[in-house]
N, C-alpha and C positions, 0 to 999 in steps of 0.2 A: 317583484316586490316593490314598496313605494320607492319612487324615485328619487324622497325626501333622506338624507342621511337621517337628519336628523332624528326619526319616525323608526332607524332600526333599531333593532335590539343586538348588542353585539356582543361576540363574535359573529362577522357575517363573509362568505366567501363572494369574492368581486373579482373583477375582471378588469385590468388596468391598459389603457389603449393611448395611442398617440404618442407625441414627443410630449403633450403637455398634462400628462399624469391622469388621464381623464380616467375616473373612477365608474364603474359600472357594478352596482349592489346586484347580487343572484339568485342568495337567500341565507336565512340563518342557520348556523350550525345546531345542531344539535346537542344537545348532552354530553352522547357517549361521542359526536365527532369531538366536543372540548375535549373529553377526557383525553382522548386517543392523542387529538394536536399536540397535548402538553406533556404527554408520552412520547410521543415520537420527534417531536421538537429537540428534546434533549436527549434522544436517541441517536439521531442525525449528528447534533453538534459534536456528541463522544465518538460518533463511528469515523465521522469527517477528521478529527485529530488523531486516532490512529491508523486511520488509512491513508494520510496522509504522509505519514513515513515512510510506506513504499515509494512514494511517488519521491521525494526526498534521496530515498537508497537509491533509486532508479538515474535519477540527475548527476548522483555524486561518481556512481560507476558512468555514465555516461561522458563525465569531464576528466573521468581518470583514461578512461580507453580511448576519446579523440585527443589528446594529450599523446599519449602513447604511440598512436596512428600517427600523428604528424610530428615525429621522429622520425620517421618513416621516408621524410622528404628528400630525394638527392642534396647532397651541398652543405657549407658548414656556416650558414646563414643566422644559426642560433641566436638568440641574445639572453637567453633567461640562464637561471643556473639548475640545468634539468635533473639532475640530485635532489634538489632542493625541491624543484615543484613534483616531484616524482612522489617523494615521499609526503609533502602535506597532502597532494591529491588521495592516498591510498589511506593516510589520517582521517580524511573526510572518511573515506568510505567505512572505513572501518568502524568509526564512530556511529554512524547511522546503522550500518549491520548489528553494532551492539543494542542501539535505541528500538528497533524494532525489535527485537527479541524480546526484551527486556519488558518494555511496553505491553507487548503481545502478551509477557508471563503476566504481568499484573492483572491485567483485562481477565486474564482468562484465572486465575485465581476469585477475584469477584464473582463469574458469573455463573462458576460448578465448583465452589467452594463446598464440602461433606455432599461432593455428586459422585455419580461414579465415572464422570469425566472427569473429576481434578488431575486423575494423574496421568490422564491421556496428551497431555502438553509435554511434561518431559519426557514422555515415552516415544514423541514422535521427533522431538529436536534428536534420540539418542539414534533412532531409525536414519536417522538424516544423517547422524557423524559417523553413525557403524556402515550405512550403505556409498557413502561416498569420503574418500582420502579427503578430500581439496577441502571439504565442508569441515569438518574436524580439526584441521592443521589450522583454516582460518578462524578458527574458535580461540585454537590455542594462541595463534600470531594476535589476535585482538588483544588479550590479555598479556602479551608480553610487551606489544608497544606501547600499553596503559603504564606497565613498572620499573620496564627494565632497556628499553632502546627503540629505535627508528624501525620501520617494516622494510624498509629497502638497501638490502646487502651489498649487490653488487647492479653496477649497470656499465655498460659499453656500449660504443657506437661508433662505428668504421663506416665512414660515408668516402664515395668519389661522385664522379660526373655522372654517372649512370646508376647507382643501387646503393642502397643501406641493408646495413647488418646491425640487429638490433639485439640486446638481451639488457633483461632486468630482471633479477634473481637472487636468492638469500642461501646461505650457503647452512646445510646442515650440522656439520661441527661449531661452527662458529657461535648458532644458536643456541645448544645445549649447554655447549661452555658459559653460557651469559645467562642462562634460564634454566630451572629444571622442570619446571610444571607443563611439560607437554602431553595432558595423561588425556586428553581426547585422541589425539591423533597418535601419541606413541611414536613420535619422531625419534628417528634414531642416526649415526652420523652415516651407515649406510647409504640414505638417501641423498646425500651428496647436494648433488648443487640444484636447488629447486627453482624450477618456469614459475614466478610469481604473474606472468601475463596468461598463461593457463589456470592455473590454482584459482584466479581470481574470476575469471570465468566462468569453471564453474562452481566455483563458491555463488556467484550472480545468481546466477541460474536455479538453483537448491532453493535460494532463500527468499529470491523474487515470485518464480514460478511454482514451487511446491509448497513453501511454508505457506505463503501467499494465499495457496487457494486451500492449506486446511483452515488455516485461521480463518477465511470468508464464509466457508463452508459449515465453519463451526458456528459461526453467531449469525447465519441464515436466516434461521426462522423470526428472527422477530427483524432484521433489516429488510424481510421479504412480504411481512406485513405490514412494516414502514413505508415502503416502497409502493405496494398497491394502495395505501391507504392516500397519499400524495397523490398518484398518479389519476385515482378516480377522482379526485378534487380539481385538480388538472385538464382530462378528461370535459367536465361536466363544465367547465367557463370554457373551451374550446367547443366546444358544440354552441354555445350561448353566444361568445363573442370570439368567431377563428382566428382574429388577430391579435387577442387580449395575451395577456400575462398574468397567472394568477397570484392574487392578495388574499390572506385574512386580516380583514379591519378589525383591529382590538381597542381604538379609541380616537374617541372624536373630541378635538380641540376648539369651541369657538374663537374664531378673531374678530375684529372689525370688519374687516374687511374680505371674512368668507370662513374656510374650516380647513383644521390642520386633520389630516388622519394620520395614527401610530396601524400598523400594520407586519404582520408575517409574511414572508415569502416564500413559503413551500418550494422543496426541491421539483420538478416535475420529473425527475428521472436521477431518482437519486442512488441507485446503483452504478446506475453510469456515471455521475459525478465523484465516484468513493473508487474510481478504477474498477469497477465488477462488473463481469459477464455475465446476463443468464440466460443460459440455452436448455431448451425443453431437452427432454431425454425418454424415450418412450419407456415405458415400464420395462417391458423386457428384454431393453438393451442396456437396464440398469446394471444387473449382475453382470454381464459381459465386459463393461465398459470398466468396471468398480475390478472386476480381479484384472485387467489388463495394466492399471496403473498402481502397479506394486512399486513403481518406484518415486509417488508422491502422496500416498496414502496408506495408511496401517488399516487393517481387517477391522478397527473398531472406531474407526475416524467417524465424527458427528455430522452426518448429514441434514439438509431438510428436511424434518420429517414429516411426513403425508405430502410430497409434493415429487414431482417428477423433475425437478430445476437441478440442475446444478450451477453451483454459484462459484465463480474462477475470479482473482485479482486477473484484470486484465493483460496479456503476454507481448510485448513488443517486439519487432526484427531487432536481430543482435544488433547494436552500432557497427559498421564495417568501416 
């Protein structure tokens, strides 16, 4: 196209090269690519804000469990007041376990509001508190340390020269007596003295890896024409300029002394920026694969549909 800014018509996709912002014009966009940019523009910005709470959930468990781990240390070296940081840490976390849910419920109200998906959201959180203990009880503990006390019961720690003995645990009488709305999990003082470094575990797990990848999987299709729509914009200035970065120029500024450009920066792999995996899946190791994971998926879970993808929040090694 002219090499003159001035001379295009914009919106125009360019190629941005050097340290010194060197602009490279490719050609103008099209109609339907405006339309689409300005759909998928603020597509991206909503998907990036709540996929971003995973990544958020993921940090806060992660500073609660290396906290935990190094208790762990021979020796009585401490300096902090580990009660103290025990339970703001498990505050954070729990806060964020709440925010993504919650989040997630609204999102997905909006988007199958009078569908016959609206009521496949709580059907799958109930999937999640009836197939696993830990998920349910942390449902219930979140709301009890929003009204009525601290998440962390008991803690002890018996160090010598060589080993630690560690426990951090909440004791089930003591709960009930201070709360009675445990009607997810149905705590009862039977269960005695509860492993809050297990429970919370797999609480993690439930909520990072399974909610995680129905929620991705449920707003799929149009993050997955988001995606290829970027990435062939991407694509097409990498063929033009291999070293470029790509711009959409949406306005030119005269100065004196040369031109300001207003500009987009398209994600170039914006799945993988939002934490998402997508791995082909051949058609007919759809169904095999779909009945094998009954334990992150219900029989009516929303898939891509017409596509062979499946789309996962990305899964990390435990912290050890």
């Amino acid at each position: 196209m002219d090499a003159d800014p001035n001379k295009w018509k914009l919106p125009v996709l360019a190629a941005v090269t050097g340290p010194n912002f060197n602009i490279h014009g490719i050609r103008e966009l099209s109609s339907e690519e405006q339309r689409k940019l300005e759909e998928y523009t603020k597509l991206t910005a909503q998907a990036r804000s709540r996929f971003k709470l995973f990544t958020i959930l993921q940090k806060n468990y992660r500073e609660w469990w290396g906290y935990t781990r190094s208790l762990l240390t021979p020796g009585d070296n401490l300096e902090s007041d580990e009660m103290l940081e025990l339970d703001r840490l498990m505050l954070n976390f729990l806060s964020s376990a709440k925010s993504v849910i919650d989040h997630f419920r609204q999102e997905w109200i909006q988007a199958f509001r009078k569908t016959e998906k609206e009521a496949l959201f709580a059907a799958y959180i109930k999937k999640l508190e009836d197939g696993c203990w830990a998920f349910a009880f942390f449902q219930d503990l979140r709301n009890f340390t929003q009204h009525c006390g601290l998440p962390i019961g008991n803690y002890s720690r018996n160090s010598n020269f060589s080993s630690v003995t560690l426990s951090i645990s909440a004791d089930s009488e003591w709960l009930i007596d201070h709360y009675s709305r445990w009607e997810k999990s149905q705590l009862t003082k039977e269960k005695g003295k509860l492993d809050l470094l297990k429970l919370c575990q797999d609480y993690f797990v439930r909520l990072h890896q399974d909610f995680g990848n129905f929620v991705a999987q449920a707003f799929a299709p149009k993050l997955l024409e988001a995606h290829n729509f970027f990435a062939g914009l991407s694509n097409e200035v990498k063929s033009t300029k291999p070293n470029g970065n790509i711009r959409i120029i949406t306005a030119l500024n005269v100065r004196s002394d040369g031109l300001d450009f207003e500009f987009i920066a398209p994600p170039e792999d914006l799945l993988g920026s939002l934490g998402i995996v997508v791995r082909a899946t051949p058609q007919r190791e759809a169904k095999a694969e779909q009945d094998s994971a009954v334990q992150s998926t219900t029989d009516s879970d929303p898939k891509p549909e017409g596509s062979d993808m499946s789309l996962k929040v990305k899964a990390e090694e435990h912290p050890q």
